[in-house]
MARTIKE-577398 format. One line per field, with one value per residue (C-alpha): residue in three letters; x, y, z; chain; residue number from 1. Coordinates in pm, whole numbers, plus 50000, padded with zeros to 5 digits. Layout:
! residues N
type = c(ala, ...) $
xx = c(X, ...) $
yy = c(Y, ...) $
zz = c(Z, ...) $
mol = c(A, ...) $
seq = c(NUM, ...) $
! end
This chain:
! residues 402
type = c(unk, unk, unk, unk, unk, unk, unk, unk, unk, unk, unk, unk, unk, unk, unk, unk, unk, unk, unk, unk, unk, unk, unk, unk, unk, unk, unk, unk, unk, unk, unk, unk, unk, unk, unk, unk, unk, unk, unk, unk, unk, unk, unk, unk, unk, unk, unk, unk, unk, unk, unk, unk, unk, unk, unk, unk, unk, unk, unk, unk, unk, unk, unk, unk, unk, unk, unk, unk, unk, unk, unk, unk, unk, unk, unk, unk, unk, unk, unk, unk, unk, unk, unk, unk, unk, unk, unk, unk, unk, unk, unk, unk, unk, unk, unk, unk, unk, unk, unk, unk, unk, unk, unk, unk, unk, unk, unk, unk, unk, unk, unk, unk, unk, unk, unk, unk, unk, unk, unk, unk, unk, unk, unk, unk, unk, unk, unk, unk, unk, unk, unk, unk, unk, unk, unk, unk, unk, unk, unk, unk, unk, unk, unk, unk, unk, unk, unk, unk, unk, unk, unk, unk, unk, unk, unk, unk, unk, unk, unk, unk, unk, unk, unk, unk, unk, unk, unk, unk, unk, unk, unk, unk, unk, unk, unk, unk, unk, unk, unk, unk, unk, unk, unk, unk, unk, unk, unk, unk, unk, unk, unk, unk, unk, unk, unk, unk, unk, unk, unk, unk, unk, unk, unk, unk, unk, unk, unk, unk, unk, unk, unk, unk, unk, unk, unk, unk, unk, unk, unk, unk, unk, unk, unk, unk, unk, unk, unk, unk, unk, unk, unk, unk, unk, unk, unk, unk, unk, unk, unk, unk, unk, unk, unk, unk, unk, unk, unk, unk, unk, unk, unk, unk, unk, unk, unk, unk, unk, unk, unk, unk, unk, unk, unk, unk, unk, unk, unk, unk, unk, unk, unk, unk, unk, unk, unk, unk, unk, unk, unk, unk, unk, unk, unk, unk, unk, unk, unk, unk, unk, unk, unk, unk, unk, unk, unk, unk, unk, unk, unk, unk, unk, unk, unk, unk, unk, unk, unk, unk, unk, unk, unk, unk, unk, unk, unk, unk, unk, unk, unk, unk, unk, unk, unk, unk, unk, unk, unk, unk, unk, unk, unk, unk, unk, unk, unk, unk, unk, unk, unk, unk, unk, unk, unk, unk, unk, unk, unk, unk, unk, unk, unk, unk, unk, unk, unk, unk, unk, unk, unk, unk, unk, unk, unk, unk, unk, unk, unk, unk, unk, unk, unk, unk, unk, unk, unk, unk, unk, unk, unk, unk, unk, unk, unk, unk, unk, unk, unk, unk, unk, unk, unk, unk, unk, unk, unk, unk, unk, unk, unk, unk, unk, unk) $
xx = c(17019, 16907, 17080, 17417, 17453, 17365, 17611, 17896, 17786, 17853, 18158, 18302, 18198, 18353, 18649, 18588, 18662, 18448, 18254, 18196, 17933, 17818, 17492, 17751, 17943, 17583, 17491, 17816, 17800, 17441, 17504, 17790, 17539, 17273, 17567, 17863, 17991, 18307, 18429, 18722, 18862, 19207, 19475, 19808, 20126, 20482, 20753, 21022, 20897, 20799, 20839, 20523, 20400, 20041, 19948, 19998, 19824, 19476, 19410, 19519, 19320, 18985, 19085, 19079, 18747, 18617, 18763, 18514, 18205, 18336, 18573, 18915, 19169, 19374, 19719, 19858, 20253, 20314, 20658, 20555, 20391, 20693, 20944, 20716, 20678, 20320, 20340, 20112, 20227, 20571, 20842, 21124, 21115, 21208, 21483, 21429, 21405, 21560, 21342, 21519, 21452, 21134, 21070, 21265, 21037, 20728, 20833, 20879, 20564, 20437, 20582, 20386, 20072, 19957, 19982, 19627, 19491, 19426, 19674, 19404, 19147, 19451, 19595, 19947, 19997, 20241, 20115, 20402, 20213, 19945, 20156, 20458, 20190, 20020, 20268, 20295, 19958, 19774, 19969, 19783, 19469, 19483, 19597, 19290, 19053, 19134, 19184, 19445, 19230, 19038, 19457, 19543, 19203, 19423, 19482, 19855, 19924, 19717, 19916, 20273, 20091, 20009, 20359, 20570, 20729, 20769, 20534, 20694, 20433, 20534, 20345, 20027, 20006, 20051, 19644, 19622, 19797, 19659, 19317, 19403, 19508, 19115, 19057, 19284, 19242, 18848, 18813, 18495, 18638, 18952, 19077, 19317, 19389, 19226, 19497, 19428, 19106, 19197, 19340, 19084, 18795, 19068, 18964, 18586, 18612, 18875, 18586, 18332, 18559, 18700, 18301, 18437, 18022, 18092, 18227, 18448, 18336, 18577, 18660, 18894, 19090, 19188, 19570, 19669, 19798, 20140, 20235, 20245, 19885, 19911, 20127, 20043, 20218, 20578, 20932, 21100, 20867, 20938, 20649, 20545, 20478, 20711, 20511, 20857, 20894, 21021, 20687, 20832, 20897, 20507, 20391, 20537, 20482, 20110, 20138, 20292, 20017, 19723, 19432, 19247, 19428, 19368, 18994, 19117, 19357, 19055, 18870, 19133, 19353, 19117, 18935, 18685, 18349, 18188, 17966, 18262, 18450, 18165, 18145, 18491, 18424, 18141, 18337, 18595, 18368, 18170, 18503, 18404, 18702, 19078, 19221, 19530, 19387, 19199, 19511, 19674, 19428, 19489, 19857, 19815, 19584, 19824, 20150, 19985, 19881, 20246, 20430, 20129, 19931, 20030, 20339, 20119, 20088, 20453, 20515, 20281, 20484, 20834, 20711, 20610, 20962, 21151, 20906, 20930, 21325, 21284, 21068, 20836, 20472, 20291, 19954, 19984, 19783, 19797, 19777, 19765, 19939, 19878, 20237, 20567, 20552, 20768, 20914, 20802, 20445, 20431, 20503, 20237, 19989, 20016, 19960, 20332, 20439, 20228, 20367, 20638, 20841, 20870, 20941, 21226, 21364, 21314, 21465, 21756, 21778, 21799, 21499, 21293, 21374, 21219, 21193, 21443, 21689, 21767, 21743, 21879, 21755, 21467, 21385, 21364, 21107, 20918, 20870, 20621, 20604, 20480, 20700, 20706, 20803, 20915, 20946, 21133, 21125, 20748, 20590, 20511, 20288, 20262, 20191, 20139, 20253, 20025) $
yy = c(40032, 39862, 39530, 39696, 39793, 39478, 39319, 39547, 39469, 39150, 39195, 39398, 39144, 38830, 38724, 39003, 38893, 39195, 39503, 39755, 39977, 39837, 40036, 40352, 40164, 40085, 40470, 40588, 40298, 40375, 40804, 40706, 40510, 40801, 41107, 41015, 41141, 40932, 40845, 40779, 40448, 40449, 40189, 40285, 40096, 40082, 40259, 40030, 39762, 39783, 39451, 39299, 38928, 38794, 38826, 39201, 39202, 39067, 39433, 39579, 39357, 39479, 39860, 39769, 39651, 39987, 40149, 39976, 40105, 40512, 40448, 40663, 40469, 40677, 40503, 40631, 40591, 40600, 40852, 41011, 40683, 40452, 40689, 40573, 40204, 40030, 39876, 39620, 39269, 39416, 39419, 39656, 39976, 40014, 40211, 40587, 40605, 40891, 41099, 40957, 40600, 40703, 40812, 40554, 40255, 40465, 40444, 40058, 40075, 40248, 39980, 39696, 39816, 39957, 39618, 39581, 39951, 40206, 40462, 40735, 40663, 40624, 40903, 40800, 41031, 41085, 41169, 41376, 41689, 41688, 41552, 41691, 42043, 41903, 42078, 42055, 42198, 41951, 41641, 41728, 41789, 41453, 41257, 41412, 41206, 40856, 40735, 40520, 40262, 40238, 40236, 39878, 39745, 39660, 39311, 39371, 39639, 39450, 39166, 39336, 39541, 39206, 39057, 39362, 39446, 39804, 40057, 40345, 40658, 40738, 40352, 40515, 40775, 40576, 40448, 40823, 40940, 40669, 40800, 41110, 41052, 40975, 41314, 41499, 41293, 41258, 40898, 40735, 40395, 40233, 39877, 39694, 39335, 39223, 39255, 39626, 39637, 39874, 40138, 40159, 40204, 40492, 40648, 40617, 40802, 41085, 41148, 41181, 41432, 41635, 41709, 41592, 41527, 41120, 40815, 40625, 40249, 39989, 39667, 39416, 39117, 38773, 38721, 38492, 38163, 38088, 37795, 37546, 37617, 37700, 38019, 38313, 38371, 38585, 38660, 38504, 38193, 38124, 38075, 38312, 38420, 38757, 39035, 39055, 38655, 38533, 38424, 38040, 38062, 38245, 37951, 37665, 37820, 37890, 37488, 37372, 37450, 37224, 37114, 37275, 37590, 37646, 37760, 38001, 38167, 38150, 38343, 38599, 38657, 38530, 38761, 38490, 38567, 38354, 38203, 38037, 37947, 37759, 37607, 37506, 37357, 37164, 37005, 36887, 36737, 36540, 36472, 36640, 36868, 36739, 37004, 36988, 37173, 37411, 37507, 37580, 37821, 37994, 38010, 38124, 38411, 38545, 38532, 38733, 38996, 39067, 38931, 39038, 38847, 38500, 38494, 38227, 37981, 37978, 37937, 37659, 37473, 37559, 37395, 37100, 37071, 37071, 36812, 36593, 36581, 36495, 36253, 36381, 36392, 36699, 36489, 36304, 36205, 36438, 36344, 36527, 36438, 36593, 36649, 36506, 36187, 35855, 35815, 35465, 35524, 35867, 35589, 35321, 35600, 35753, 35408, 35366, 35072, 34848, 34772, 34954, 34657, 34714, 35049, 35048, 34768, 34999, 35316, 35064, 34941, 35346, 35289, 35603, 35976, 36262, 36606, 36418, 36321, 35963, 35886, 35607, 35664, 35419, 35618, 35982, 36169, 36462, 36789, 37004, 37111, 36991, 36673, 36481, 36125, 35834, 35492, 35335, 35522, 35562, 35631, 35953, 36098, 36467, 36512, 36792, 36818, 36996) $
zz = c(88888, 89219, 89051, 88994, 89342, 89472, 89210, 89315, 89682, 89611, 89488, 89706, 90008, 89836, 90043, 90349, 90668, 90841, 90730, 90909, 90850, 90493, 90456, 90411, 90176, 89934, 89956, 89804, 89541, 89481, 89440, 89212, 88962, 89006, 89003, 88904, 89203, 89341, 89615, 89833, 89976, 90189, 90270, 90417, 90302, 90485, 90299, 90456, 90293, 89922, 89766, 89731, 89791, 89680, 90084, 90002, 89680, 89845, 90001, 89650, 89449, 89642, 89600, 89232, 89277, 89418, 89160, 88971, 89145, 89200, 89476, 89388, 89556, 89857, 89834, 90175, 90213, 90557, 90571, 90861, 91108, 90966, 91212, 91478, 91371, 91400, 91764, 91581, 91633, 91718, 91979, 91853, 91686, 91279, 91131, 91040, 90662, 90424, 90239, 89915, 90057, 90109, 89744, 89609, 89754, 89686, 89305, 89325, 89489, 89157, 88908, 89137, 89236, 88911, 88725, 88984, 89045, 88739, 88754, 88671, 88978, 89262, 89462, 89584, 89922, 90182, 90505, 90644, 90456, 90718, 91015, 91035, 90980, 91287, 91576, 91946, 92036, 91772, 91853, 92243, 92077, 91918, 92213, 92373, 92190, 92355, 92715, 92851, 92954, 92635, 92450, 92700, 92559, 92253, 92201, 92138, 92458, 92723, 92640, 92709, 92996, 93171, 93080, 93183, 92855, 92785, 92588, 92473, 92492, 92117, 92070, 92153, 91879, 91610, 91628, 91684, 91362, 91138, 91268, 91189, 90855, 90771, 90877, 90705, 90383, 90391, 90385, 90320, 90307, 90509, 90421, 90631, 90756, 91054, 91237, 91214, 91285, 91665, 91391, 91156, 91403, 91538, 91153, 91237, 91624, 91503, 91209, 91472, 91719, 91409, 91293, 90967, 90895, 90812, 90972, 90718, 90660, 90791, 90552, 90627, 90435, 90545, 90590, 90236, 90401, 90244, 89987, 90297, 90361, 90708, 90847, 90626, 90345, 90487, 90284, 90632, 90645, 90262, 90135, 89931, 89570, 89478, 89258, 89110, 89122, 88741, 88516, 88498, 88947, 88949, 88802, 88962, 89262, 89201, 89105, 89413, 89654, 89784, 89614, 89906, 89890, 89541, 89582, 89840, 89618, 89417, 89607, 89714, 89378, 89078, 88904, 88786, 88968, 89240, 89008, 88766, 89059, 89205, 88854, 88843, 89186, 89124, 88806, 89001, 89257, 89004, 88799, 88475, 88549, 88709, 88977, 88827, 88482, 88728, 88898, 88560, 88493, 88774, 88761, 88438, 88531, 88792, 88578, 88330, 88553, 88649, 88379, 88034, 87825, 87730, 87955, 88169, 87867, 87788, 88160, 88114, 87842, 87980, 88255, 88077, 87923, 88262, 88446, 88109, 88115, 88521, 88412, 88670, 88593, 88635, 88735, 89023, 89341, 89646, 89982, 90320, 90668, 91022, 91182, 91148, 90920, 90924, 90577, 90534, 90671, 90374, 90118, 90227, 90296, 89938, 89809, 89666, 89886, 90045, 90384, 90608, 90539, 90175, 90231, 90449, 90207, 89922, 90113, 90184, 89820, 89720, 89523, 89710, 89652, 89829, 89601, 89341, 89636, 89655, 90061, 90248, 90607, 90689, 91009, 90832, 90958, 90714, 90869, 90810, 90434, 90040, 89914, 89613, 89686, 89438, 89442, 89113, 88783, 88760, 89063, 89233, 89485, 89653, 90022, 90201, 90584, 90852) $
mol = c(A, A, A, A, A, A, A, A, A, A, A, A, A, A, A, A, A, A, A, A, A, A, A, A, A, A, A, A, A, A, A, A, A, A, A, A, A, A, A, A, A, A, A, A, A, A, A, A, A, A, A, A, A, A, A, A, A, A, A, A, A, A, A, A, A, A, A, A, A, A, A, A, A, A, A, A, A, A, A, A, A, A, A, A, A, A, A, A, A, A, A, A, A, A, A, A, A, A, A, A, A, A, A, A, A, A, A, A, A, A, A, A, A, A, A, A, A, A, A, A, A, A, A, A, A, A, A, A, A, A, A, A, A, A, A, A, A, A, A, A, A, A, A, A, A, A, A, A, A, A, A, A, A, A, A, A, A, A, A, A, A, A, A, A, A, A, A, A, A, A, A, A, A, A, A, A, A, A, A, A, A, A, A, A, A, A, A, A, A, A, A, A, A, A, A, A, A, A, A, A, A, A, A, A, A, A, A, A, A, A, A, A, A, A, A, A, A, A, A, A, A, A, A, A, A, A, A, A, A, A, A, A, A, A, A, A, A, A, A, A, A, A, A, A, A, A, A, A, A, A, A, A, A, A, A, A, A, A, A, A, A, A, A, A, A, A, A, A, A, A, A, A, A, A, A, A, A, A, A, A, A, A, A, A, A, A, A, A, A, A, A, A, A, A, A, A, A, A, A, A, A, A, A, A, A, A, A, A, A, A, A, A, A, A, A, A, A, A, A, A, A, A, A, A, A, A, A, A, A, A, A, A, A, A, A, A, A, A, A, A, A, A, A, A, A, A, A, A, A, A, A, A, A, A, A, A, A, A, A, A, A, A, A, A, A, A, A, A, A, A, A, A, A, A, A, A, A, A, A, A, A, A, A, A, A, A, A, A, A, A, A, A, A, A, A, A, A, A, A, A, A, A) $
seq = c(1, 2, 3, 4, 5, 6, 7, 8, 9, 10, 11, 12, 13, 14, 15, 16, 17, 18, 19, 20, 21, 22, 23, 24, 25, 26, 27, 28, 29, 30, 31, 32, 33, 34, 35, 36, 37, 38, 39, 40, 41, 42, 43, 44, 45, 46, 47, 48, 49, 50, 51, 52, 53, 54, 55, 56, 57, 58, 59, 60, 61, 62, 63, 64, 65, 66, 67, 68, 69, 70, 71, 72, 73, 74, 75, 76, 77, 78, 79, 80, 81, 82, 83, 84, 85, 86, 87, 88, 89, 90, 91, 92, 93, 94, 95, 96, 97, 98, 99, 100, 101, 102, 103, 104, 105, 106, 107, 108, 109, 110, 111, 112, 113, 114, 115, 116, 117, 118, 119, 120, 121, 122, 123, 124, 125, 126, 127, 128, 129, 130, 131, 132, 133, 134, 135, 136, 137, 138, 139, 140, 141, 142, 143, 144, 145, 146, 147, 148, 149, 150, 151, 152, 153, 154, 155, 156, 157, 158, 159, 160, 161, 162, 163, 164, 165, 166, 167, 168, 169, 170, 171, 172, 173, 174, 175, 176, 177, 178, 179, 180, 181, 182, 183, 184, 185, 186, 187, 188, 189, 190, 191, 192, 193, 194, 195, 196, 197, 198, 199, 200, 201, 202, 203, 204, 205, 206, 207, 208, 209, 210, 211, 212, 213, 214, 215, 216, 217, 218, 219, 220, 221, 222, 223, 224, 225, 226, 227, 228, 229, 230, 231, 232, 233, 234, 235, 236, 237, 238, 239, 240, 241, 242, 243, 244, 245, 246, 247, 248, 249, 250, 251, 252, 253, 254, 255, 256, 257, 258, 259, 260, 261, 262, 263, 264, 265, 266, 267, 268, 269, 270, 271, 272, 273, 274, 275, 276, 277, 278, 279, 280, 281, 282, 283, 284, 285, 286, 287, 288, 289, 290, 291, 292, 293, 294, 295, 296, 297, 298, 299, 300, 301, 302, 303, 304, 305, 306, 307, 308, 309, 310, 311, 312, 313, 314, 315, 316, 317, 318, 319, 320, 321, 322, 323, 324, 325, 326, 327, 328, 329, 330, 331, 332, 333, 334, 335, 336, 337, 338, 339, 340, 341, 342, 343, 344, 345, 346, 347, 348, 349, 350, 351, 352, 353, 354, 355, 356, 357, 358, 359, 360, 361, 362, 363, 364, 365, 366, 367, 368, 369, 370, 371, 372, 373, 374, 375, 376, 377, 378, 379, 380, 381, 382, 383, 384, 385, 386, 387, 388, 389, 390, 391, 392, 393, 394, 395, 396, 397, 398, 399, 400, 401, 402) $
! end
């Protein structure tokens, strides 16, 4: 038994940017293998906004996991906190949903989330039962619990303290209400981004001042860098992958990021263990195995989880089709660029031209194209971003901005 837990340990630690309290988390794993008894993991989600990215689906994918080892998954919908709006990493307040809207995204929610989590060990829950319940006198009671002072030690409020910019009072109970939300539902377990890590200790002290007899274990997830590799992966930015993304868009998408970046989608969204990724890893390195067939694999892995079985391997060959009527290869040799890049210096750096002075002639002779665009400008300068540039009929490269 002593080899599960410490295999589920494992597990549940691959990818974690900071635990919090893990010996808690081994005892409930370890009196699940000796009981049976379960146990229960939380992560609150924002009813304004239920269309799901892979970023999102990082945090899922590790709830899934402790449904594995006994955890029964507390999918909080935040109905109640969402008419407040987490001050976290914001400057204006949201909207005020309907109930219906409410319902309605917590059913899209639904369709997503349970191509990840089984349906059977996942409590979906609304936390306006307990907090609209809560009333004037309780609200005070709460607010009791934390100090001004120790409120501005938040990374996000001492910063528009020091600046000037307003804090509404209402800002200051939602930490409050998202700790109490561990009381009322029992929590053993919270999971959140690190960007929430002020809240989800607020779960561990509200434990402590309710006598709820346990302090719930804190684990947090990495934000998913986006498809440029650098900002993390945002609807606004562009550069992400859509749960609801078309199989054939999935996988070109998956296709268009980084060598680099592959192992850490890897590590965040495969399912493969540690052990084959390292494997896969260590083929590459020693050339038994090209990146480009490695990144496949994964594409395929994460179109079938959304899209069913096999849907990544005809993604896969429709692919194929399309690049072969472009005549672009899908193999070719990727390169990577700090800042904003001269045109001509992209092409002699990716080993297309060999001089600047053959590459502005070429640009000039409308022999270079940059994603499929025939350019004439010898003094364009690449932005940030993933290109594919060609000189001629037969010559490609991929870069990748910074």
């Amino acid at each position: 038994m002593e080899n599960k837990v410490q295999e589920a340990l494992q597990e549940i630690q691959r990818g974690t940017s900071e635990i919090i309290d893990l010996e808690s988390i081994e005892k409930l794993i370890k009196r699940y293998y000796e009981t049976g008894e379960n146990f229960y993991v939380k992560a609150g989600f924002d009813p304004t906004a239920p269309d799901l990215h892979l970023g999102h689906t990082v945090l899922i994918q590790k709830l899934a996991v402790f449904q594995k080892f006994g955890g029964i998954v507390q999918f909080l919908i935040g109905d109640f906190t969402a008419t407040i709006g987490d001050p976290t990493g914001k400057s204006e307040t949201r909207k005020v949903l309907s109930e219906q809207d409410v319902l309605d995204n917590a059913q899209s929610y639904k369709t997503q989330v349970f191509k990840i989590l089984d349906e059977s060990k996942t409590e979906v829950m609304f936390n306006s039962k307990w907090l609209k319940e809560l009333g004037t006198g309780g609200l005070i009671s709460l607010a009791s619990n934390l100090t001004v002072a120790r409120m501005i030690e938040r990374d996000d409020f001492s910063k528009r303290y020091e600046s000037n910019t307003p804090i509404a009072v209402s800002e200051f109970m939602y930490p409050l209400l998202q700790g109490y939300d561990s009381v009322a539902m029992n929590t053993d377990i919270e999971l959140g981004g690190t960007d929430q890590k002020f809240n989800l200790l607020m779960g561990r002290t509200l434990q402590k001042a309710y006598n709820c007899k346990k302090q719930q274990a804190v684990l947090m997830m990495p934000i998913l860098e986006g498809l440029d590799g650098i900002q993390k992966m945002s609807k606004s930015l562009g550069n992400y992958i859509g749960v609801t993304d078309e199989a054939f868009d999935m996988f070109g998408k998956v296709l268009s990021i980084s060598d680099d970046l592959m192992w850490r989608y890897f590590e965040l969204l495969s399912n493969k263990s540690l052990a084959q990724i390292e494997e896969l890893k260590t083929g590459v390195e020693n050339k038994t195995l090209h990146p480009k067939d490695i990144k496949d694999s994964l594409a395929i892995e994460i179109v079938d989880r959304f899209h069913g079985n096999g849907k990544g391997e005809e993604s896969k060959a429709e692919f194929k089709k399309v690049f072969a009527k472009k005549d672009i290869p899908t193999d070719m040799d990727e390169y990577t660029f700090e800042g904003e890049t001269w045109i001509c210096q992209a092409l002699v750096d990716s080993k297309l031209v060999n001089s600047t002075s053959q590459a502005r002639r070429d640009v000039k002779a409308n022999a270079v194209s940059v994603n499929q665009e025939k350019i004439t400008d010898d003094k364009l300068n690449l932005q940030i971003g993933e290109y594919i540039l060609q000189k001629g009929k037969k010559n490609f490269a991929k870069i990748l901005i910074k």
